[in-house]
KENUDREN-300136 format. One record per residue (C-alpha): residue in three letters; residue number from 0; y, z, x. Coordinates in pm, whole numbers. Each point is the difference from the previous one (the first is absolute). Example, Ala and Ser with C-alpha at 12.3 -4.5 7.8 and 13.67 -1.06 7.14 Angstrom:
- type; seq; y; z; x
- Ala; 0; -450; 780; 1230
- Ser; 1; 344; -66; 137
This chain:
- type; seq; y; z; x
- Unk; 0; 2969; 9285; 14907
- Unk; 1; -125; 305; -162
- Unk; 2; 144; 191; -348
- Unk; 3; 238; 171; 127
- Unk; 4; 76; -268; 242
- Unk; 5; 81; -212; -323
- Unk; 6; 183; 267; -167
- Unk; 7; 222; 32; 242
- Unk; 8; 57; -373; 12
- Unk; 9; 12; -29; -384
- Unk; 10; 291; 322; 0
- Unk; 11; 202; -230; 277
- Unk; 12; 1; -302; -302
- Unk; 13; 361; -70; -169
- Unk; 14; 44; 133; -364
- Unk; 15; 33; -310; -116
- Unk; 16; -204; -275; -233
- Unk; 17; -218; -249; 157
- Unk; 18; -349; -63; 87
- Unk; 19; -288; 166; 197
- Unk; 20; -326; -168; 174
- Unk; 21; -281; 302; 86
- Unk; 22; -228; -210; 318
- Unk; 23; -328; 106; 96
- Unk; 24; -155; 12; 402
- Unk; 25; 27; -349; 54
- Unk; 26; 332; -41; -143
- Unk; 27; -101; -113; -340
- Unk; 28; 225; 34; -263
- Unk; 29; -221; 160; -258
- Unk; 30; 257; 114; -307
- Unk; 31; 357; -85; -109
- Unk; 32; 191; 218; -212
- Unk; 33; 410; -1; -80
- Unk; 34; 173; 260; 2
- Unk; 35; 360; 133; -136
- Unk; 36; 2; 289; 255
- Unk; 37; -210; -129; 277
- Unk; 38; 12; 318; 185
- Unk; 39; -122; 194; -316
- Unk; 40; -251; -183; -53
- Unk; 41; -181; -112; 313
- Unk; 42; 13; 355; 118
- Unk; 43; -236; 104; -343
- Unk; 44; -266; -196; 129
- Unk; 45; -8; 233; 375
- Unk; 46; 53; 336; -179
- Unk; 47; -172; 258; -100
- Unk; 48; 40; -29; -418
- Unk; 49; -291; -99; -191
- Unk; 50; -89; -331; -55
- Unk; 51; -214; -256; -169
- Unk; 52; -340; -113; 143
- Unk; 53; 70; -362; 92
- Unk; 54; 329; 155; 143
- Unk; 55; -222; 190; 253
- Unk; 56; -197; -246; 117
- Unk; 57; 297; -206; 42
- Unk; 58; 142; 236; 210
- Unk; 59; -262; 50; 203
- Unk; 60; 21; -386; 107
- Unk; 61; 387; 2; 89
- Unk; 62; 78; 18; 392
- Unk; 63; 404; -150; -58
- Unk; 64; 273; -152; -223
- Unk; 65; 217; -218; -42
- Unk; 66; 303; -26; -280
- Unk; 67; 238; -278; -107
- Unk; 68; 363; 138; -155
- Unk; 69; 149; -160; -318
- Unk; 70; 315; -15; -205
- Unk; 71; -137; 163; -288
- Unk; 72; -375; 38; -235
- Unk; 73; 49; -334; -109
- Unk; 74; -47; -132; 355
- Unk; 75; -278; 226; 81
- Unk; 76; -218; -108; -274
- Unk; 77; 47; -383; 75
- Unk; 78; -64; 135; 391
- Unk; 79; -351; 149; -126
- Unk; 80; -87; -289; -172
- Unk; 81; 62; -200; 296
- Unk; 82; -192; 224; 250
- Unk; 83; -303; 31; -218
- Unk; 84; -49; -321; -17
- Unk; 85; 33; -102; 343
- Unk; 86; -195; 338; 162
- Unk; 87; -267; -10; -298
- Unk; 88; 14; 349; 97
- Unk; 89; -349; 183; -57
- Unk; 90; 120; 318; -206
- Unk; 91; 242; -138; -203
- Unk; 92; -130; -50; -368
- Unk; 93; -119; -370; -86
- Unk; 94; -18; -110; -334
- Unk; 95; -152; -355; -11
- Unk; 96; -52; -202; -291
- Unk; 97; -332; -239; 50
- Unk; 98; 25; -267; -282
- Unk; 99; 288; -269; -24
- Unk; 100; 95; -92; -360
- Unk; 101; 98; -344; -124
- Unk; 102; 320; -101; -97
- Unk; 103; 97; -353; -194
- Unk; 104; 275; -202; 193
- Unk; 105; 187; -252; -158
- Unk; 106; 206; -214; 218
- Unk; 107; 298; -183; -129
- Unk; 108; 53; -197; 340
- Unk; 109; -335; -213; -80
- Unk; 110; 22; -250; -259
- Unk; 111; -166; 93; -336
- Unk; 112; -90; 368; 136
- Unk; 113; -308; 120; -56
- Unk; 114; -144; 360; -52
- Unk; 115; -160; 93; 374
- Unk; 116; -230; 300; -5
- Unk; 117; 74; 137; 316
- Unk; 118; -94; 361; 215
- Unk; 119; 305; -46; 271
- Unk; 120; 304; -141; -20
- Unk; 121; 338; -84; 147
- Unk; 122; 344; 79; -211
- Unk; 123; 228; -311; 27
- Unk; 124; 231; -160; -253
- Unk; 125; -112; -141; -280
- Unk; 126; -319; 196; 6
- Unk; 127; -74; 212; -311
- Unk; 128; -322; 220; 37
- Unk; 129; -151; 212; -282
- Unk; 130; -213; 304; 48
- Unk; 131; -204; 167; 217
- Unk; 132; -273; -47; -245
- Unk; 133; -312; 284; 30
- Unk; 134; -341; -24; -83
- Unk; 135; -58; -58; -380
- Unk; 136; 313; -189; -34
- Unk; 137; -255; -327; -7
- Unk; 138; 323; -168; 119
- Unk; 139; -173; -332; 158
- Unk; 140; -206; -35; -317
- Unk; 141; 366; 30; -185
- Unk; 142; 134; -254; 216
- Unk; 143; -298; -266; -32
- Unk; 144; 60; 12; -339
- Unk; 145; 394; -8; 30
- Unk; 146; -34; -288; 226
- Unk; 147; -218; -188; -236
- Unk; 148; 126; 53; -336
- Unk; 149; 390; -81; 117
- Unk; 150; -122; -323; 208
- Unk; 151; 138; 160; 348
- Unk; 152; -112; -158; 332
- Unk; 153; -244; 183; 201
- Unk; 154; 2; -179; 298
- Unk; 155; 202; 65; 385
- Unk; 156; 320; -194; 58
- Unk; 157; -181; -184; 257
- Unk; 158; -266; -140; -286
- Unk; 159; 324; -38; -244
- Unk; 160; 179; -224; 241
- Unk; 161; -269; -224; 79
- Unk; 162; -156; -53; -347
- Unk; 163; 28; -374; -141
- Unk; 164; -210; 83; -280
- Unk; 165; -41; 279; -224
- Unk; 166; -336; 214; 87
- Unk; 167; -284; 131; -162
- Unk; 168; 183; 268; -200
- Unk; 169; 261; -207; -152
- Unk; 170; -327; -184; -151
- Unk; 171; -145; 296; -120
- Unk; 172; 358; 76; -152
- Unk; 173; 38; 322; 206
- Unk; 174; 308; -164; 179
- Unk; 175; 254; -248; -86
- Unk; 176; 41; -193; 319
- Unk; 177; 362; 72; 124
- Unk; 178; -117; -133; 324
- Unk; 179; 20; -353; -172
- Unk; 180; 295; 112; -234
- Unk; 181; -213; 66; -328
- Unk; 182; 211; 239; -97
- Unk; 183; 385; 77; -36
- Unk; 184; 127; 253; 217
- Unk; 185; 180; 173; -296
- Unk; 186; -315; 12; -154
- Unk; 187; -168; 113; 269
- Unk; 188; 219; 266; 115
- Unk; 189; -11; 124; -358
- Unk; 190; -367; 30; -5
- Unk; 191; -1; 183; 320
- Unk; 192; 269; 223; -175
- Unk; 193; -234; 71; -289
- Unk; 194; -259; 71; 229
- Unk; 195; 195; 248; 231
- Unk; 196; 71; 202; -303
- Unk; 197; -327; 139; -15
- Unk; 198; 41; 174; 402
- Unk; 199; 384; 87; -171
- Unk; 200; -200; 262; -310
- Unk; 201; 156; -303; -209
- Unk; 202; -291; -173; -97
- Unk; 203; 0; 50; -360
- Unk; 204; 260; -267; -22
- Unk; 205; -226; -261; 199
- Unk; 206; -282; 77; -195
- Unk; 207; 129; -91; -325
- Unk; 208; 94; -352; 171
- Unk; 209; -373; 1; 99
- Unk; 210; -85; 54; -313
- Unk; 211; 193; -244; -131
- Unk; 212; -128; -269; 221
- Unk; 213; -352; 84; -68
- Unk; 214; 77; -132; -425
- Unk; 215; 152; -321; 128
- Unk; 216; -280; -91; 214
- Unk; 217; -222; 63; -232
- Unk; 218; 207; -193; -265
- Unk; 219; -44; -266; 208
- Unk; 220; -386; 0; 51
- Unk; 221; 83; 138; 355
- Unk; 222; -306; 241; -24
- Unk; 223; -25; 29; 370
- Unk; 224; 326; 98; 74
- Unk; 225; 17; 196; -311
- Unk; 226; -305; 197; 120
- Unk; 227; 151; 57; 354
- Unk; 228; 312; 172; -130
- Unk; 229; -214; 193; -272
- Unk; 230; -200; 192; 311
- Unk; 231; 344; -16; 201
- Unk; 232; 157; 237; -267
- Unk; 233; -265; 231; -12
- Unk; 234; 5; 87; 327
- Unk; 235; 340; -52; -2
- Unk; 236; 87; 277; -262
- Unk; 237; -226; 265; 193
- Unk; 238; 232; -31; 251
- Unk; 239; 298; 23; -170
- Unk; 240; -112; 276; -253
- Unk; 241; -82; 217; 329
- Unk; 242; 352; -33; 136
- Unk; 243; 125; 86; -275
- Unk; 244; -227; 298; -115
- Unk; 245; 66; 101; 362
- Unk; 246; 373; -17; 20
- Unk; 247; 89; 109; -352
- Unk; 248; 235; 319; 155
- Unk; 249; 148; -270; 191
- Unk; 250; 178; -216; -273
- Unk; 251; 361; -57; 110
- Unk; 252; 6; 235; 307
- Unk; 253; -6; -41; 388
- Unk; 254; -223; -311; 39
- Unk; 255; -120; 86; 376
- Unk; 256; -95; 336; 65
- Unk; 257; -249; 160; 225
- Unk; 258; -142; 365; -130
- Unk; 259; -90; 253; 283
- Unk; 260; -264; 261; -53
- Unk; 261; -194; 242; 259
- Unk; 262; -283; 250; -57
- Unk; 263; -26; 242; 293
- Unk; 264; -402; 105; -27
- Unk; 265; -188; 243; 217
- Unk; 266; -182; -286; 207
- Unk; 267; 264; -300; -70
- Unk; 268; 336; -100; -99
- Unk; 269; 56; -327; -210
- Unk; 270; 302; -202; -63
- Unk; 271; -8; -244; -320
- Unk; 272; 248; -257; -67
- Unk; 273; 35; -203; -288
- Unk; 274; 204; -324; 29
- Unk; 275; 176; -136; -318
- Unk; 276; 159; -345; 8
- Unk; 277; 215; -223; -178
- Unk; 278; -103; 286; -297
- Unk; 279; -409; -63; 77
- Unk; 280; -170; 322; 134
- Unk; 281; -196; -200; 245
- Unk; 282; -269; 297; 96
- Unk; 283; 22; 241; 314
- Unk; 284; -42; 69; 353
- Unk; 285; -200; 296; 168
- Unk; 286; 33; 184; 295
- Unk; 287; -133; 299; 130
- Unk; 288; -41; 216; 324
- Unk; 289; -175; 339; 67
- Unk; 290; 201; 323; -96
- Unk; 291; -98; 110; 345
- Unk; 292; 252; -256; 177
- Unk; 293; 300; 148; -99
- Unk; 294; 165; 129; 251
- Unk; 295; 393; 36; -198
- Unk; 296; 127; 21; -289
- Unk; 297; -223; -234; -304
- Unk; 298; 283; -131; -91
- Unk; 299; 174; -73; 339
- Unk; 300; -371; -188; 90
- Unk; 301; -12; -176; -336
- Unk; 302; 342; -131; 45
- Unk; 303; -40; -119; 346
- Unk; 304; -319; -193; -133
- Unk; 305; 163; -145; -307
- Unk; 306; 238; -138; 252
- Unk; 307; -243; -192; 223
- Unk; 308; -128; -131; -300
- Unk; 309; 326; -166; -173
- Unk; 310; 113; -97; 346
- Unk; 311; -294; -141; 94
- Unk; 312; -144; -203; -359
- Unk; 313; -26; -313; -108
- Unk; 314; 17; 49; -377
- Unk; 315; 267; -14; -216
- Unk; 316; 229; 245; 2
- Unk; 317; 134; 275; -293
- Unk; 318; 364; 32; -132
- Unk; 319; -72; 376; 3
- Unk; 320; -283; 233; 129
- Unk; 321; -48; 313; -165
- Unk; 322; -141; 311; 194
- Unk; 323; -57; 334; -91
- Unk; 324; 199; 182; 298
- Unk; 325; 295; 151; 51
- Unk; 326; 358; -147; -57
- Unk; 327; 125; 27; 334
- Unk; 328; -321; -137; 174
- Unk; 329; -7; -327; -216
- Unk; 330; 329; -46; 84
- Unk; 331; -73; -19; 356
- Unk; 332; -310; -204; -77
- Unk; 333; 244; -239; -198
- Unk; 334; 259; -25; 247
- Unk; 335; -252; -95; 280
- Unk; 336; -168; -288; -239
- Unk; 337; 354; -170; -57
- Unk; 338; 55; 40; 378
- Unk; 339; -245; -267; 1
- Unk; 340; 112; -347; -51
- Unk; 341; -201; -84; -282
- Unk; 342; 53; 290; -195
- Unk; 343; 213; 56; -289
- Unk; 344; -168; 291; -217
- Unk; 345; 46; 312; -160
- Unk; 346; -257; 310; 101
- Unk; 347; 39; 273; -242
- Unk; 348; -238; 311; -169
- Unk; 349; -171; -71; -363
- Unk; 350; 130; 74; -320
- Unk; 351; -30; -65; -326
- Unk; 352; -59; -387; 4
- Unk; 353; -338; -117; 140
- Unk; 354; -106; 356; -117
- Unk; 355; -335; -106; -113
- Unk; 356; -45; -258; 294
- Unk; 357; 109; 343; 235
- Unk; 358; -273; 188; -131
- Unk; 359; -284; -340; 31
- Unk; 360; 107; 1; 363
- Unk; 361; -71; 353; 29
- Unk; 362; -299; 8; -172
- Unk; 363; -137; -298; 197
- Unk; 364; 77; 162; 337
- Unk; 365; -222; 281; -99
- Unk; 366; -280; -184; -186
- Unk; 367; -16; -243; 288
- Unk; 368; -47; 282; 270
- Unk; 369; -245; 182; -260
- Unk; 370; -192; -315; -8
- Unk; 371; -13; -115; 363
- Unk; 372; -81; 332; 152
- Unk; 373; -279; 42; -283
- Unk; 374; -150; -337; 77
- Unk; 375; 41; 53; 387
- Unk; 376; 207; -287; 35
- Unk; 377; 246; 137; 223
- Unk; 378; 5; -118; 353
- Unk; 379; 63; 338; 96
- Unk; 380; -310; 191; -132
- Unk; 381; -182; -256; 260
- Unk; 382; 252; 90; 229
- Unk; 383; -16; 355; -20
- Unk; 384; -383; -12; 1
- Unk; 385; -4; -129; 326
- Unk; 386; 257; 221; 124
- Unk; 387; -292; 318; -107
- Unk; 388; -278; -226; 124
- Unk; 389; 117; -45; 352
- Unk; 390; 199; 346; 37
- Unk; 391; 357; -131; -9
- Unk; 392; 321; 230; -3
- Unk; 393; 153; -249; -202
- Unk; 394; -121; -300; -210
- Unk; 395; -28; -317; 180
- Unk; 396; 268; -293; -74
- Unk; 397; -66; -267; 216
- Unk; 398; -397; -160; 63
- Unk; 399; -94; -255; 196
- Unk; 400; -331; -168; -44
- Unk; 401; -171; -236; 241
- Unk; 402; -226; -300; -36
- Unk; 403; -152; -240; 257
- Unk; 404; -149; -299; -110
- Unk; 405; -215; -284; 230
- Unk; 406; -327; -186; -41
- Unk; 407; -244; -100; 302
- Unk; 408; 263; 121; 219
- Unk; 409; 286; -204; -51
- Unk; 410; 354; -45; -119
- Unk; 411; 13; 421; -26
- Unk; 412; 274; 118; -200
- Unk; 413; 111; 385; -104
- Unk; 414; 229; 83; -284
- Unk; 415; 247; 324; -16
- Unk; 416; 86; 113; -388
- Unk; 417; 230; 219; -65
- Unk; 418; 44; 212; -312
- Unk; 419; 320; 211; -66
- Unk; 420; -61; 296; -270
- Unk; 421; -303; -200; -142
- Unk; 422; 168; -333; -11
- Unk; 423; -55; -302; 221
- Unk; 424; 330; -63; 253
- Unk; 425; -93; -353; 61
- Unk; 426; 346; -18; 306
- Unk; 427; -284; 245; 204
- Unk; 428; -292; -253; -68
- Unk; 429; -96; -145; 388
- Unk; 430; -262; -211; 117
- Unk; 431; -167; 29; 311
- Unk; 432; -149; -307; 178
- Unk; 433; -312; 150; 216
- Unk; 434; -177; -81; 308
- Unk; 435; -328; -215; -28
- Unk; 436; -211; 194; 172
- Unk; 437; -326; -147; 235
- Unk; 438; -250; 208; -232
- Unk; 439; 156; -58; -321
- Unk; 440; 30; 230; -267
- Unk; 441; 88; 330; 96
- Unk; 442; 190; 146; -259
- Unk; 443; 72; 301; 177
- Unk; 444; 125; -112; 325
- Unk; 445; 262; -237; -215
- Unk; 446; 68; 300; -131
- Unk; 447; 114; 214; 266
- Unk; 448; 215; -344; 66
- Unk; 449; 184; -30; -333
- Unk; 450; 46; 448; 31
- Unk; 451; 137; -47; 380
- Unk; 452; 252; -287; -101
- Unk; 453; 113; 196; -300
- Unk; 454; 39; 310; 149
- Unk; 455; 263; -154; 249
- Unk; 456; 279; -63; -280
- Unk; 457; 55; 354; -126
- Unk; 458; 104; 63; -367
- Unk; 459; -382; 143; -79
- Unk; 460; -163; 78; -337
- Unk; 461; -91; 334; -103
- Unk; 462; -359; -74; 4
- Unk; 463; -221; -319; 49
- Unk; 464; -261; -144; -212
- Unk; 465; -282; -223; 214
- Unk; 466; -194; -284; -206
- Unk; 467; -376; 185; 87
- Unk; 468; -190; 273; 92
- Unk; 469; -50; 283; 209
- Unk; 470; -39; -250; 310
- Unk; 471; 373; -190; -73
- Unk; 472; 169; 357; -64
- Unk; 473; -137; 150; 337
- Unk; 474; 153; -276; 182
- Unk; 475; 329; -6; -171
- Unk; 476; 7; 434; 73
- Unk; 477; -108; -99; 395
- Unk; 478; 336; -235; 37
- Unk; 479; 218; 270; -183
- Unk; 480; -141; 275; 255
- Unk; 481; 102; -219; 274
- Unk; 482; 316; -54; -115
- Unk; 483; 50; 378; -51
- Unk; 484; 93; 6; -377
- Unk; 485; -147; 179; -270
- Unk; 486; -25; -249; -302
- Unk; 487; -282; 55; -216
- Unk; 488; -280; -326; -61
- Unk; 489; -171; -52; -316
- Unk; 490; -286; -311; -41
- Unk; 491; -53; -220; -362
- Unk; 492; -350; -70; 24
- Unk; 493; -224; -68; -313
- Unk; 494; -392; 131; -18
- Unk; 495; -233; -4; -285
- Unk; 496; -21; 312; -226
- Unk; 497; -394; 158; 77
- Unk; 498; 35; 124; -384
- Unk; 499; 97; -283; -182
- Unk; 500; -17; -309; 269
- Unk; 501; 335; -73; -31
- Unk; 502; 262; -117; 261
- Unk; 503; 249; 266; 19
- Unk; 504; 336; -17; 202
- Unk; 505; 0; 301; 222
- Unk; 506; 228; 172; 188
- Unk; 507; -106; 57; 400
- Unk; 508; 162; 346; 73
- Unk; 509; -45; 115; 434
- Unk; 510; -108; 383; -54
- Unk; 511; -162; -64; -298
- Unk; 512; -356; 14; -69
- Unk; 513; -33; -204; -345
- Unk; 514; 286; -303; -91
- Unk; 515; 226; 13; -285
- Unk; 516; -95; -170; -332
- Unk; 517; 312; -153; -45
- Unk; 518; -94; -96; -370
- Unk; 519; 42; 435; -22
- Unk; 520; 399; -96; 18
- Unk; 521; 92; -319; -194
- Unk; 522; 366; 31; 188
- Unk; 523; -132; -10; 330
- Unk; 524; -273; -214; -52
- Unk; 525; 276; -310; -139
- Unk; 526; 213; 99; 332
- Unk; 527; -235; 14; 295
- Unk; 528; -204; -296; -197
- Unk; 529; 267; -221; -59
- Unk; 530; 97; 37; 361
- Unk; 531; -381; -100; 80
- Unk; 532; 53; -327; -168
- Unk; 533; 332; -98; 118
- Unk; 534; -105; 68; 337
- Unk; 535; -264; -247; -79
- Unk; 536; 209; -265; -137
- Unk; 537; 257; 5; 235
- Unk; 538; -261; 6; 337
- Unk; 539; -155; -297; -162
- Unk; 540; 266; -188; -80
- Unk; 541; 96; -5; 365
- Unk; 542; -364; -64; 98
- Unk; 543; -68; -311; -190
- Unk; 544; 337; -140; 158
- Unk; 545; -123; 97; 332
- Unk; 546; -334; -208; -92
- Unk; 547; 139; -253; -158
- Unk; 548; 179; -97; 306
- Unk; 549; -260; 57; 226
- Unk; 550; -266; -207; -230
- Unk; 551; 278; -304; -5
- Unk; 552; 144; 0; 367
- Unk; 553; -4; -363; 125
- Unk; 554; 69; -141; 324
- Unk; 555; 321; -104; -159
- Unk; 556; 107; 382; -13
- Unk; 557; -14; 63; 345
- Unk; 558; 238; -328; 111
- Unk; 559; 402; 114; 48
- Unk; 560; 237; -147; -229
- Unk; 561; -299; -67; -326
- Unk; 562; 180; 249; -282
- Unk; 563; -205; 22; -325
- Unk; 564; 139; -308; -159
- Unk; 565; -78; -245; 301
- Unk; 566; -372; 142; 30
- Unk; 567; -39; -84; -331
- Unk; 568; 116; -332; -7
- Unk; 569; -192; -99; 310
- Unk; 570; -319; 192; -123
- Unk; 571; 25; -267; -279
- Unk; 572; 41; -289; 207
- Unk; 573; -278; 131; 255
- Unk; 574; -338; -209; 5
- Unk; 575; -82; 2; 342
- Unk; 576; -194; 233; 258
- Unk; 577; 231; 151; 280
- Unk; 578; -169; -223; 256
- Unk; 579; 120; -248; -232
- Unk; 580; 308; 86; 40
- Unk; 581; 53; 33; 385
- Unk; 582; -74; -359; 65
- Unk; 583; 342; -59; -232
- Unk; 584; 362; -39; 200
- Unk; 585; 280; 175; -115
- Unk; 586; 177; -236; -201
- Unk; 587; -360; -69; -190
- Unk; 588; -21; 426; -57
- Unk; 589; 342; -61; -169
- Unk; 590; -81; -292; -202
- Unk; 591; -319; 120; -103
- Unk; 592; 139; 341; -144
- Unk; 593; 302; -136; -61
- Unk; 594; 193; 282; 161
- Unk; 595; 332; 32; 270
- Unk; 596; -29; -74; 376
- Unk; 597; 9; 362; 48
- Unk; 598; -298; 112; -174
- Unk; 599; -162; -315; 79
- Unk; 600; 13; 126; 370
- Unk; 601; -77; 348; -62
- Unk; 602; -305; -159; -148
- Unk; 603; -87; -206; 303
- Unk; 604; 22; 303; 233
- Unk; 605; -220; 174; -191
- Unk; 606; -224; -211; -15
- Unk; 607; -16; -79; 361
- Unk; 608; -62; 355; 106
- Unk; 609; -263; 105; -243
């Protein structure tokens, strides 16, 4: 369809809340939005009032709709959640957080719980978890020491339950052996208490036990042990005086609490959250996403984000989240939370507790853009770069980079990476098993193969990135012509620098005279890199599989019925030649490898024949 094909088709839509899914040529949906007027608003994109950039290009992708009703804004936003995350639609804003923090668990269902440093974790009863703990915390330090100093095991249930005698650390006094019932569980459990108070902002209390402890031992000529709780309580007391330094504005108020704060720029946007719990201002979360993407309201996008990210997280979750927006659009945004099963929170705007915390959030969504886009950190710098470099009417979201990797002609292999906004999408990694070909290397024909087999399954990037030169990039731009489509090809070839002799990773540009310098953009350089050495890693990987099957393929393999464990056991047993092994009957094959009748005769036949 054309515009005003689609405005008329967007006037003919209900007045009535729900969702909307734009599609491109193929039938791709490519953005979701909700709606409370549907008609209203998918008629703004197809008429003639202004719009934003990214809006524009958008529009000049869509060829149909489609739209789902519902009861009410509630329903649309959990709709859009729900669509976004099974269309991954390609304009729609994403927000991705790369690191995973660590959390404690502490299990009551185990015998004499222990403290588990953990990254992902399953809610269940009787499972208390404490943080998400960021960097600088020096949280698995803290719970060395915590383990130590109150005697807690450190071992899996599995090792607990099959321990006769106490270990190594029980020795060294850093344990005291509950596997073998060296300590009272009352005791125990009140130990582990002492030492959970210090992930509760309690630990003051624990530490004068500690310190405590430490004059007894040494009252008794227990220097050792004396010595190991000294050092525990200095580290010990860093950690506690930084909770509480941290979370003095928090003294009897709302234990868990996530602040909200955004910073619209003139390149980016950034969203900062910091997470308080059980009263411990843990440390924060960034996000951020060029200004340019916007194609609503801020807050409308913001909110739809915030809600893929509670819905979606594994970390503990706030009492209350505070967000500076207005009072009618957090109460939507709270009433489609606690739609949620496991939601039970309040959403409402600041005031005048957390004031000071407020402001830090604030602050730190604009010092952390400042700083990124001054240090070039920002995926989308590269990104944008690459857009100027290769003439792009928009800047490029998804790259796929190829790799093939073989020696003396055999056990070829190919590898397919795929980066979304800058960041690795390791569900799009494939590998490509190749064709040994009768004159052996010939990277370019394997090539064309891996480009040809690709190009079959649709879903293509907006540009790909070739491990090599000129040579590899002219190939990959033949099998694109072919197939009729208009993708641009860049190479990742290094070459000595004639100035200072050098190796320097260069960009291979078709139309371009000289390469890029990737070192000239630090962005760029750590994407199309980092794709460079992923796509060797993962080509490999498949490649020494391939040869390591190849180099170890016995007789054995090639027999119906031998599975992995049986070749192995009869590879043990095997001292004879295979002429050996014909003169034997079938009830000698048997005996001999000690295997079933079945086998046995499988065995025999092939022997016979071969």
């Amino acid at each position: 369809m054309d515009i005003s094909e689609l405005l008329k088709k967007a006037k003919s839509l209900p007045k009535k809340p729900g969702c909307y899914l734009m599609k491109n040529t193929q039938g791709n949906v490519i953005y979701v939005g909700k709606a409370l007027d549907l008609r209203s608003r998918v008629s703004s994109y197809f008429n003639k009032s202004s719009k934003t950039i990214k809006t524009e290009i958008l529009v000049g992708h869509i060829r149909d709709f489609d739209f789902m009703l519902v009861d009410n804004d509630t329903e649309a936003f959990v709709l859009e959640n729900n669509l976004i995350k099974k269309y991954s639609p390609k304009y729609n804003i994403r927000l991705r957080d790369d690191k995973t923090y660590p959390y404690v668990l502490v299990d009551s269902n185990e015998p004499y719980p222990r403290l588990h440093y953990v990254r992902k974790f399953k809610r269940g009863k009787g499972k208390e978890f404490f943080g998400p703990f960021v960097h600088g915390s020096n949280i698995s330090e803290v719970l060395r020491f915590l383990q130590k100093v109150f005697g807690l095991r450190d071992c899996s249930l599995s090792e607990f339950k099959k321990r006769k005698e106490p270990c190594l650390l029980y020795q060294m006094g850093h344990c005291s052996a509950p596997c073998v019932g060296g300590i009272d569980p009352d005791v125990y459990n009140k130990n582990l208490e002492f030492a959970l108070n210090f992930l509760k902002g309690k630990g003051a209390k624990s530490l004068k036990v500690l310190e405590k402890r430490m004059h007894t031992f040494a009252a008794e000529e227990n220097f050792e042990r004396a010595a190991l709780v000294r050092d525990s309580i200095e580290i010990l007391k860093v950690f506690a005086e930084n909770s509480l330094q941290k979370n003095a504005e928090l003294k009897g108020k709302q234990q868990d609490v996530d602040i909200i704060a955004t910073h619209q720029g003139d390149i980016e946007t950034d969203i900062s959250i910091f997470m308080v719990r059980n009263g411990i201002l843990l440390g924060n979360k960034d996000f951020h996403f060029p200004t340019i993407d916007i194609t609503s309201d801020l807050e409308d996008e913001i909110l739809g984000f915030l809600f893929q990210y509670y819905s979606t997280t594994g970390d503990t979750l706030p009492e209350n989240i505070i967000l500076p927006f207005k009072k009618s659009r957090l109460e939507l945004f709270e009433a489609a939370l606690n739609s949620l099963d496991r939601f039970s929170l309040t959403v409402k705007g600041p005031g005048r507790k957390f004031k000071s915390l407020i402001e830090l959030t604030k602050n730190h969504a604009i010092e952390h853009q400042r700083m990124r886009l001054t240090s070039q950190e920002s995926l989308f710098i590269g990104l944008n770069k690459l857009k100027e470099l290769l003439s792009l009417k928009e800047r490029p979201i998804k790259l796929e980079c190829y790799d093939v990797a073989i020696w003396q002609g055999k056990s070829p292999t190919a590898s397919q990476i795929v980066f979304i906004e800058g960041k690795a999408d390791k569900k799009q990694y494939r590998y490509y098993t190749l064709k040994e070909l009768p004159e052996g290397n010939n990277d370019f024909a394997m090539m064309r193969e891996v480009l040809r087999r690709r190009l079959k399954y649709g879903l293509l990037p907006d540009v790909f990135i070739v491990d090599g030169g000129k040579g590899q990039v002219s190939v990959f731009s033949e099998v694109l012509k072919e197939f009729k489509l208009d993708i641009p090809v860049v190479g990742i070839a290094k070459a000595k620098s004639l100035k200072s002799k050098k190796t320097e990773e260069r960009l291979i540009i078709p139309g371009r005279l000289n390469p890029y310098l990737l070192l000239k953009n630090r962005s760029l350089f750590k994407i199309i890199v980092g794709m460079r050495d992923e796509a060797h890693r993962f080509s490999r990987k498949l490649h020494h599989k391939h040869e390591k099957k190849r180099t170890f393929h016995t007789w054995l393999d090639d027999v119906k019925g031998v599975g992995p464990k049986t070749r192995e056991k009869c590879l043990k047993r095997l001292d004879k030649n295979l002429d050996e092994l014909r003169e034997m009957g079938l009830e000698e094959l048997r005996s001999y490898f000690d295997i079933n009748q079945k086998i046995a005769a499988n065995i025999k036949l092939y022997l016979d024949i071969n």
